[in-house]
C-alpha positions as CSV (number, residue, x, y, z in Angstrom):
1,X,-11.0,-29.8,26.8
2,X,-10.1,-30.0,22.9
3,X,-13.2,-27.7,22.3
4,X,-12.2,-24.7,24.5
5,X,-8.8,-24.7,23.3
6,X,-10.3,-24.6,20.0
7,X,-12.4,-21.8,20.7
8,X,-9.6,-19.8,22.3
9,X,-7.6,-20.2,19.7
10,X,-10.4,-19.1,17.2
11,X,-11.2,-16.4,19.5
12,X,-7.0,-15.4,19.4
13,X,-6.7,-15.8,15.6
14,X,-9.5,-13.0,15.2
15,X,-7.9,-10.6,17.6
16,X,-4.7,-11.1,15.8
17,X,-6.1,-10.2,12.5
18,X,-8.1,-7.6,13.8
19,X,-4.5,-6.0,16.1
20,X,-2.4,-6.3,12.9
21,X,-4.6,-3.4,10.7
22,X,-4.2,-5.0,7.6
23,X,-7.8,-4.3,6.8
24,X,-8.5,-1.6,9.1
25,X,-11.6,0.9,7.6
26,X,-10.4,4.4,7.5
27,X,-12.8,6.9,9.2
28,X,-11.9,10.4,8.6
29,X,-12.1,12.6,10.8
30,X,-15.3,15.2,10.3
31,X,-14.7,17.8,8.1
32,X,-11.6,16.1,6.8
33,X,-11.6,16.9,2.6
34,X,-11.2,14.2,0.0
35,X,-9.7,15.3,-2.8
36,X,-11.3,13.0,-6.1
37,X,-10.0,13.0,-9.3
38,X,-11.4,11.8,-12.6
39,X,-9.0,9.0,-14.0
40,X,-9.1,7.3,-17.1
41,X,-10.8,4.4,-15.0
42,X,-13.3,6.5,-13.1
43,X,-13.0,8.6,-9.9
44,X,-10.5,8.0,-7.7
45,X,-9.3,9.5,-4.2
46,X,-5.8,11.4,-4.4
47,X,-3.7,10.4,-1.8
48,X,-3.0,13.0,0.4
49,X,-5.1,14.6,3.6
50,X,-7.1,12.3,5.0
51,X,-6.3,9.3,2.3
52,X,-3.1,7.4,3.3
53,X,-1.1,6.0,0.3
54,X,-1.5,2.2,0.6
55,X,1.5,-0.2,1.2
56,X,3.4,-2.4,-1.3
57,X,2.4,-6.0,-0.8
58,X,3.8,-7.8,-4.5
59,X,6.5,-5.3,-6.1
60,X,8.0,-6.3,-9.2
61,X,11.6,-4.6,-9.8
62,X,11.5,-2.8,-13.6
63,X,13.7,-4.3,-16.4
64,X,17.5,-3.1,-16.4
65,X,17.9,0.0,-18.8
66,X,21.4,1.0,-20.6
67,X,21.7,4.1,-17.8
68,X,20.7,5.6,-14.6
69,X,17.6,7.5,-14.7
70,X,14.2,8.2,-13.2
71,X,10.4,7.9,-14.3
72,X,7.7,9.8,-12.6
73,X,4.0,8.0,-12.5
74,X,1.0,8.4,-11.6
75,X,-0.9,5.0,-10.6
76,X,-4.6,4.1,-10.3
77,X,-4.5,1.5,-7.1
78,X,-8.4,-0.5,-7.7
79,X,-10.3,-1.2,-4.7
80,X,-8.7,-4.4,-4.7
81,X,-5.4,-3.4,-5.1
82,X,-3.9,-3.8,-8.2
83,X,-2.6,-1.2,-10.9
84,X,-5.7,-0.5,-13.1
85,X,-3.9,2.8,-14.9
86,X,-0.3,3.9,-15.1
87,X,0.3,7.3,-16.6
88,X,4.2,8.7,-17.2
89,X,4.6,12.1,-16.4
90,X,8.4,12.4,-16.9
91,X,11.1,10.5,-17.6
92,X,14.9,10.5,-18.2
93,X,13.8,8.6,-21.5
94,X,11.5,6.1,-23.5
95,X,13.5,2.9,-21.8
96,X,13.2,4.4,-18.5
97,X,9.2,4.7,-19.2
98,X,8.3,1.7,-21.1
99,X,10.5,-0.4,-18.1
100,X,8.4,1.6,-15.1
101,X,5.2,1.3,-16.8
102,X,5.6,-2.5,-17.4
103,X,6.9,-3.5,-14.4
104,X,4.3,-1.3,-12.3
105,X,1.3,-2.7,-14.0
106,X,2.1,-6.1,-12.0
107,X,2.5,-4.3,-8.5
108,X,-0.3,-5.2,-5.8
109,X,-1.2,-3.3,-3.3
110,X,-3.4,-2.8,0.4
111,X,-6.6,-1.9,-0.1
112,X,-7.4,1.6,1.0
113,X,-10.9,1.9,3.0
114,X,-13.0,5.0,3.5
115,X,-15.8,4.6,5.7
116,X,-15.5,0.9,5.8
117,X,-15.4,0.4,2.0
118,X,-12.5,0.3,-0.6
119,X,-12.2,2.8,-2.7
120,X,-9.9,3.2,-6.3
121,X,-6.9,5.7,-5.2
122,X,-4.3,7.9,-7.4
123,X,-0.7,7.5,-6.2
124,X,2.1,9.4,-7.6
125,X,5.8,8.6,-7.0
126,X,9.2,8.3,-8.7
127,X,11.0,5.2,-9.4
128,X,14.6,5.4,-10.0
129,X,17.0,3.3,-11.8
130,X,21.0,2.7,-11.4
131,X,23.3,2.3,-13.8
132,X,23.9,-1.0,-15.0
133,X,27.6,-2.4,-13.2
C-alpha cells in the first residue's frame, strides 16, 4: 500500500505545482508584438502587450529619507529574476534616488517566460516615500 500512496502523492505534488502557475511559459498569442529594448545589460522585453510585468517575490523596503517624495525607475528583471540594472528617471531628490536605487538592487522577482524560456524584462514603476513620523 505505502507505494501507491507514495505515487499519488508524487503524482498530486506535480499537479499542484503545475495548477499554481508559478512557472507557467507564456505563449503569445500570433501576431502579438514584443517590444525589445537595448539595456545597458543587453536586450530586454518591455513590459507591456503581450509581456506581463513579473510579481515581487523578495522586496526590500528603501532606507527612510528626511521627507516624503517619489523616485521613478526603470529596472532590468534577468531571466532569473533579480535586478541586473536600475536606472532613475526622476526623483523628488538625491536621497530619494540613492535610497530606491539601493534598496531595488536586492528585489527578486518571477521569472517571465516567452515561448517556454526566460527572458531579461524592463520594468518601470514609482516608488514612493512618506514622511518620516
Amino acid at each position: 500500500m505505502a507505494p501507491v500512496t507514495s505515487r499519488l502523492l508524487t503524482t498530486l505534488s506535480i499537479a499542484a505545482v503545475l495548477l499554481c502557475g508559478c512557472y507557467y511559459p507564456y505563449y503569445p498569442p500570433p501576431g502579438a508584438e514584443i517590444r525589445w529594448v537595448d539595456t545597458p545589460v543587453g536586450k530586454a522585453a518591455a513590459v507591456g502587450g503581450p509581456i506581463r510585468a513579473p510579481k515581487i517575490i523578495n522586496q526590500v523596503t528603501p532606507a527612510a529619507t528626511n521627507s516624503a517624495g517619489f523616485a521613478q525607475v526603470r529596472v532590468v528583471i534577468s531571466p532569473q529574476g533579480t535586478v541586473s540594472n536600475v536606472e532613475i528617471l526622476a526623483a523628488s531628490d538625491d536621497a530619494a534616488a540613492k535610497s530606491a536605487k539601493e534598496a531595488l538592487a536586492k528585489w527578486k522577482f518571477t521569472p517571465t517566460f516567452l515561448e517556454g524560456s526566460a527572458i531579461p524584462v524592463v520594468h518601470e514603476f514609482k516608488i514612493t516615500f512618506k514622511k518620516p513620523s
